[in-house]
N, C-alpha and C positions, 0 to 999 in steps of 0.2 A: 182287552185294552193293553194287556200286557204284551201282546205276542205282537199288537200293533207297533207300539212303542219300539218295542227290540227292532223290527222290521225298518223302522224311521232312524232308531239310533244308527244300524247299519248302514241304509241308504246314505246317511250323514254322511257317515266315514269313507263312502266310497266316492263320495261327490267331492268332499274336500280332498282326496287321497290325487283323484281326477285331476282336482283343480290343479293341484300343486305342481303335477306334472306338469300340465298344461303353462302354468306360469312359467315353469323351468324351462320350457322350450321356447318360448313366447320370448325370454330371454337370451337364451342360447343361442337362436337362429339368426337374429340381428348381429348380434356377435358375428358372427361366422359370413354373414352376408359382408360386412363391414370389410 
């Protein structure tokens, strides 16, 4: 359960880590289109 967890906490942080990029460009690029 434990190793589970750890496994999920990371996933977490890779998904939000993802996300954030993702927003950053999601922002950026319209900028730049603009």
């Amino acid at each position: 359960a434990e190793q589970q967890q750890g496994t999920w906490t990371v996933r977490k942080a890779i998904m939000s880590r993802s996300a954030r990029v993702l927003m950053e460009g999601w922002v950026r690029v319209p900028g730049d289109c603009f």
